[in-house]
C-alpha positions as CSV (number, residue, x, y, z in Angstrom):
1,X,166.1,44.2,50.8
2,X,166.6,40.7,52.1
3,X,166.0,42.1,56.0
4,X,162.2,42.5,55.3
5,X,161.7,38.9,54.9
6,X,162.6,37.8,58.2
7,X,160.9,40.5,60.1
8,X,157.3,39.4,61.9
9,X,153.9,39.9,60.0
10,X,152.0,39.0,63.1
11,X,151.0,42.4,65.2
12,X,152.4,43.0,69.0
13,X,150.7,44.9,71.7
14,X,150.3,48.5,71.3
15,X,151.5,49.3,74.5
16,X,155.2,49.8,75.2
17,X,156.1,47.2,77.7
18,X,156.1,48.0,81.3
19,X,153.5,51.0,79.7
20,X,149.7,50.7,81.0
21,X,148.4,54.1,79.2
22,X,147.6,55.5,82.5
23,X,147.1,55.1,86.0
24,X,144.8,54.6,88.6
25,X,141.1,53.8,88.9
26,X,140.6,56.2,85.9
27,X,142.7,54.1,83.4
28,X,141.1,51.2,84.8
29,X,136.9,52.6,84.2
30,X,137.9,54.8,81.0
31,X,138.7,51.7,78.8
32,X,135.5,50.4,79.0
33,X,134.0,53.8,78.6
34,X,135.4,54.5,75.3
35,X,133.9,52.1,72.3
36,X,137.5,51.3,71.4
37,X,140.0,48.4,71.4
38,X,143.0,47.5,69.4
39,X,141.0,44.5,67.3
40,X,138.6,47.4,66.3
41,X,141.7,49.3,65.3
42,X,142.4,46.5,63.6
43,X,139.6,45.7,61.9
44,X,138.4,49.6,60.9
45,X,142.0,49.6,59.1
46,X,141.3,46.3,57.2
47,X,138.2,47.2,56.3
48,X,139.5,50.2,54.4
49,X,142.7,48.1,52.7
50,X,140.4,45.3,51.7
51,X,139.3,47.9,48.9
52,X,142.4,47.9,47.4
53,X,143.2,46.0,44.1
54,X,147.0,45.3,45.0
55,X,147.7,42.9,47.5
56,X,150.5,44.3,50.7
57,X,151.9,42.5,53.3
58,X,152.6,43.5,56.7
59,X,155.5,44.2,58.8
60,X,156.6,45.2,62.3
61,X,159.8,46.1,62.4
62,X,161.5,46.0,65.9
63,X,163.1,49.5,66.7
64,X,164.6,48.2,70.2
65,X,163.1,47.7,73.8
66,X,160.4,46.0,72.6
67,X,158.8,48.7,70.9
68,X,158.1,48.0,66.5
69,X,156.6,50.6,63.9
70,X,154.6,48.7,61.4
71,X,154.6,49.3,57.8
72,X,152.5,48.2,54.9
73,X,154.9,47.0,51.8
74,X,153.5,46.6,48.4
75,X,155.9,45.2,45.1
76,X,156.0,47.1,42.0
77,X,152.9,46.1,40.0
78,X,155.0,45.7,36.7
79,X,158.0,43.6,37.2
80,X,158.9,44.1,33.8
81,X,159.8,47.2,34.0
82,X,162.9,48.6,35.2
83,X,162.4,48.9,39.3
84,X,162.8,52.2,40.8
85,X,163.9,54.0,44.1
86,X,161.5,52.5,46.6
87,X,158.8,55.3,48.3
88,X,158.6,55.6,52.0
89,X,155.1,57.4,53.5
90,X,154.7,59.2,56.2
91,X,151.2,60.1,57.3
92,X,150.2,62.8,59.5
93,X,149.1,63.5,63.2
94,X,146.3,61.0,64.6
95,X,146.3,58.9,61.4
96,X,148.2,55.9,60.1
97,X,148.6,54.1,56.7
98,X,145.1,54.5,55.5
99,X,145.1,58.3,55.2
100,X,146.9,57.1,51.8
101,X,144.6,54.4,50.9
102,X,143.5,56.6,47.8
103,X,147.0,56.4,46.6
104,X,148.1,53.4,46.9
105,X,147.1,51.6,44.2
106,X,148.7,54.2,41.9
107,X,152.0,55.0,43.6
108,X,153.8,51.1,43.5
109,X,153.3,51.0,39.4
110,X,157.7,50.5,39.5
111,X,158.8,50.5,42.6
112,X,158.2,49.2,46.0
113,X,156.5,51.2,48.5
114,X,156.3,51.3,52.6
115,X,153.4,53.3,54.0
116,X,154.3,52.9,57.7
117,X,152.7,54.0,61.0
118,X,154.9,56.4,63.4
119,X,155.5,55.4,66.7
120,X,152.8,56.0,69.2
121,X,150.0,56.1,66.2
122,X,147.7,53.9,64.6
123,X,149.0,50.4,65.2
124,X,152.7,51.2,65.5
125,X,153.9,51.1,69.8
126,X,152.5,53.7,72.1
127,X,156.8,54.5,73.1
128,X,157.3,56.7,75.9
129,X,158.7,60.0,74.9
130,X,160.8,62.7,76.9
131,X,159.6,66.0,78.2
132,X,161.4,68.7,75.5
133,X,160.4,69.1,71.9
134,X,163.7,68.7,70.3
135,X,164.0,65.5,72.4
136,X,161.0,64.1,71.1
137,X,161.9,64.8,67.5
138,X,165.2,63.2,67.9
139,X,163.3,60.5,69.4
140,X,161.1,60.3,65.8
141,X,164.7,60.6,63.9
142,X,165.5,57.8,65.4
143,X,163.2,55.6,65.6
144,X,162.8,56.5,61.6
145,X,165.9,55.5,61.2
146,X,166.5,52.3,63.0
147,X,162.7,51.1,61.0
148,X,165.0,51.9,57.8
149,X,167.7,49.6,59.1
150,X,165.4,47.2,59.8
151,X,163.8,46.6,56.5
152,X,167.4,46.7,54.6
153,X,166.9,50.2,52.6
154,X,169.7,52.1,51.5
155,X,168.0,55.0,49.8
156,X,164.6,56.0,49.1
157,X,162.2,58.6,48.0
158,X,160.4,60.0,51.3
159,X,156.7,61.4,51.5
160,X,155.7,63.3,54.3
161,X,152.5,64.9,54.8
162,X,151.3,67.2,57.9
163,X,153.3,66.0,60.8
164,X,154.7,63.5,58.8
165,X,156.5,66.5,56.1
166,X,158.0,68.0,59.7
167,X,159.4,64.6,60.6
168,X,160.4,63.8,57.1
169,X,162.3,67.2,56.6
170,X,164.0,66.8,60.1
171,X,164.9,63.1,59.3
172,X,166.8,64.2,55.8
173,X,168.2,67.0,57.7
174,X,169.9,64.2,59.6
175,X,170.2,61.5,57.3
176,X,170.5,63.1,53.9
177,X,172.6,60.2,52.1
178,X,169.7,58.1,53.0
179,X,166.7,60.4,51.0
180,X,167.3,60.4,47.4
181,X,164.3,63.3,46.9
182,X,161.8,64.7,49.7
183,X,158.4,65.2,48.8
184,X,156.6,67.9,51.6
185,X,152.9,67.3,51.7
186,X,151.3,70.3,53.6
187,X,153.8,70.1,55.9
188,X,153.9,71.8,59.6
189,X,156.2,75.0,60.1
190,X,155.8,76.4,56.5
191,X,153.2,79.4,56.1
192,X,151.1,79.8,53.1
193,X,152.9,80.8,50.1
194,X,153.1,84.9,49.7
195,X,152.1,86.8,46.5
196,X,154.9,89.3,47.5
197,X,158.4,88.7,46.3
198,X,160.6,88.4,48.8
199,X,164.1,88.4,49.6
200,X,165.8,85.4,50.8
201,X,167.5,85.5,53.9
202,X,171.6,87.0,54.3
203,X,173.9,83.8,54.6
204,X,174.6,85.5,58.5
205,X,171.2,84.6,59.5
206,X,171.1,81.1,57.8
207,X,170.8,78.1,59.8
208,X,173.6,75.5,59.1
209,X,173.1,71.7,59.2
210,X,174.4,71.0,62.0
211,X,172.4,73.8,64.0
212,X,169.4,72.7,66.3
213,X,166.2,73.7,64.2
214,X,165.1,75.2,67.2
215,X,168.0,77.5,68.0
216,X,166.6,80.6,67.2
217,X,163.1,80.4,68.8
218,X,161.4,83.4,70.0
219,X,160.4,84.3,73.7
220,X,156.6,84.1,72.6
221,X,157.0,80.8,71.1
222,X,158.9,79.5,74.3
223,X,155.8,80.5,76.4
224,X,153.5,79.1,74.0
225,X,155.3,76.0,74.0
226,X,155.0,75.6,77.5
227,X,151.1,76.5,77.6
228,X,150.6,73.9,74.7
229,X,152.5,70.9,76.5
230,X,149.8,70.7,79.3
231,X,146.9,70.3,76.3
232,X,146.5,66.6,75.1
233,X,144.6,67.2,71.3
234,X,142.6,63.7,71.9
235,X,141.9,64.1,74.8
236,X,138.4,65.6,74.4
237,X,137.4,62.5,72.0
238,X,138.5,59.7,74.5
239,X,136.7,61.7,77.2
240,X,134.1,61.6,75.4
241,X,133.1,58.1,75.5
242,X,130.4,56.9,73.3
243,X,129.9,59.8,71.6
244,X,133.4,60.0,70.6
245,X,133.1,58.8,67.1
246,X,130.5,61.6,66.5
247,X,132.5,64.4,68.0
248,X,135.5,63.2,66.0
249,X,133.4,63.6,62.4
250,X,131.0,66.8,63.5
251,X,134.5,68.0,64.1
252,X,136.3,67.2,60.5
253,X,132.8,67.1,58.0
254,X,135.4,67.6,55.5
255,X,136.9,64.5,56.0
256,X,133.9,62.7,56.3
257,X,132.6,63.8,53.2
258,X,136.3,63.4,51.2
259,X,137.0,59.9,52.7
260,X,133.8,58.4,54.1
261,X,132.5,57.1,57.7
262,X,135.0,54.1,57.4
263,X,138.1,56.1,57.2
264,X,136.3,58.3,60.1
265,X,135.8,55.0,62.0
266,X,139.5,54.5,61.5
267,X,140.9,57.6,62.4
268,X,138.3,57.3,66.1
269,X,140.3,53.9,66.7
270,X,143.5,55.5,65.8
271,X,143.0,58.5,68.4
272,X,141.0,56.5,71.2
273,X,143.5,54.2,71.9
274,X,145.4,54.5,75.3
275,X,147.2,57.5,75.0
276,X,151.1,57.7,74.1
277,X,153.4,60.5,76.2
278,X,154.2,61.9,72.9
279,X,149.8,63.6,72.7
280,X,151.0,66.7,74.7
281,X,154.5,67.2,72.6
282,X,153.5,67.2,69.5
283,X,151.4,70.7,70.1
284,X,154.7,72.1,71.7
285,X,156.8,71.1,68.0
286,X,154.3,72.6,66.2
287,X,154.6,76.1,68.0
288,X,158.3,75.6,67.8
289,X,158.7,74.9,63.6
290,X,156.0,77.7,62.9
291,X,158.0,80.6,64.0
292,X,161.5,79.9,62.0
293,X,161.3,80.3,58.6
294,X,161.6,76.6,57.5
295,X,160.0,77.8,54.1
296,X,163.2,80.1,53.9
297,X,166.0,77.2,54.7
298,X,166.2,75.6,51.7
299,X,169.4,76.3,51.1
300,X,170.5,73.9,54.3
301,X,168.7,70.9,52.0
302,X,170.7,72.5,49.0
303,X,173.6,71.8,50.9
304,X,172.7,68.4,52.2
305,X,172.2,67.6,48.7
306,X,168.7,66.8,49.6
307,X,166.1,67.8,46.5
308,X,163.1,68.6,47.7
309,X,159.5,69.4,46.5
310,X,156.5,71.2,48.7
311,X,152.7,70.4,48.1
312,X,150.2,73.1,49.7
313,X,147.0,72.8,49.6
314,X,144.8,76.1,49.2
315,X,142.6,76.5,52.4
């Protein structure tokens, strides 16, 4: 763990270097049309962990060419007991951190706990990101792994909800000495659980580890893919200007009402920020883990010796 204490608490630029978010006079006006900056970011997302009663420290942990993912790290609350696996979270797509600031007083009781922001969200770097959607996921992998590197972990008990279950699944797929258990919280690709018993899969039609996740994908999904790729999911709310902040919560009430108008204020700063390449993508690797049947692969984590546990949540 001694790698975390020399790593820099002070925040970089979003930006990846040599990366403007845009070009043209219409990255240039935009900016000043949307009600956004990366101190409001910044000060939405304090405003939310000031309410905690644990204290956290930042971190912002270089993943190479300039580019960091930071993390929030709180220490067990009870030294005195015997310290367990640390937890690693993973939030989901257009959050950061604070979609867990609920749980965090309450999930560090005995061991440490990272809550970090992927890159290209929240306050993490806006990294460029290839064209195809197994690229970009291997891109995520990646840059998962080389944060892990960074703050010394060897193993670790990793929490994934939403976009953050696909990425967490995909990561222990890859790296599955590194994931003591996997905790999937409403992750992408798995349907609702059926009432109807069902047979699993012949071992012919099994994926194994080593196979791309995507190997089997049907025609339809391939044209949906490439339909999805041209849509940008935020970019209606930074279009928006102004009345971005109200689109965003007339759009999700329900998280308004769950969370509050600060978290909503968050999550407007999170998504209004100049874009990252990987908007379009992650639309186009949704499409692509829907249509296998991830929630009928288990036994490839059974064979990674991987133990793993889902969370739905009814709709």
């Amino acid at each position: 763990m001694a790698a975390s204490s020399t790593l820099p608490s002070e925040p970089p630029p979003l930006n990846h270097p040599g990366q403007n978010g845009g070009s043209g006079w219409l990255s240039s006006w935009l900016p000043s049309w949307r009600p956004t900056s990366e101190d409001q970011l910044c000060d939405a997302e304090k405003k939310i962990l000031d309410t905690l009663s644990s204290e956290y420290r930042d971190l912002y942990v270089p993943i190479g060419e300039g580019a960091v993912i930071r993390c929030l790290v709180m220490e067990p609350q009870e030294p005195s007991l015997p310290e367990k696996i640390p937890l690693v979270l993973i939030h989901g797509f257009g959050c950061g951190i604070v979609q867990f600031f609920k749980n965090l007083d309450h999930l560090h009781r005995d061991r440490r706990l990272y809550a970090l922001d992927l890159p290209g969200f929240a306050r993490s770097t806006r990294i460029p990101f290839p064209e195809e959607a197994e690229a970009v996921e291997a891109v995520f992998v990646s840059a998962l792994e080389r944060w892990r590197e960074g703050v010394g972990l060897e193993r670790f008990v990793l929490l994934g909800h939403s976009l953050g279950g696909f990425l967490s699944l995909s990561y222990s797929m890859t790296h599955p000495h590194r994931v003591r258990h996997l905790i999937l919280d409403d992750p992408w690709g798995f349907p609702e659980r059926s009432e109807e018993p069902h047979s699993p899969p012949p071992p012919s039609s099994r994926p194994s580890p080593s196979s791309p996740p995507h190997s089997r994908m049907t025609i339809w999904a391939r044209i949906g893919g490439v339909f999805l790729s041209k849509f940008n999911p935020f970019a209606p709310v930074r279009a928006a200007g102004p009345l971005g902040p109200y689109l965003l919560s007339s759009f999700r009430r329900d998280l308004t009402q769950r969370f509050g108008e600060d978290f909503m204020t968050y999550v407007y700063h999170c998504v209004a920020q100049n874009p990252t390449l990987v908007d379009p993508r992650i639309p186009q690797l949704l499409v692509l883990w829907s249509v296998q049947s991830v929630c009928v692969q288990p036994v490839g984590l059974v064979e990674l010796s991987v133990t793993c546990c889902m969370i739905k949540t009814k709709k």
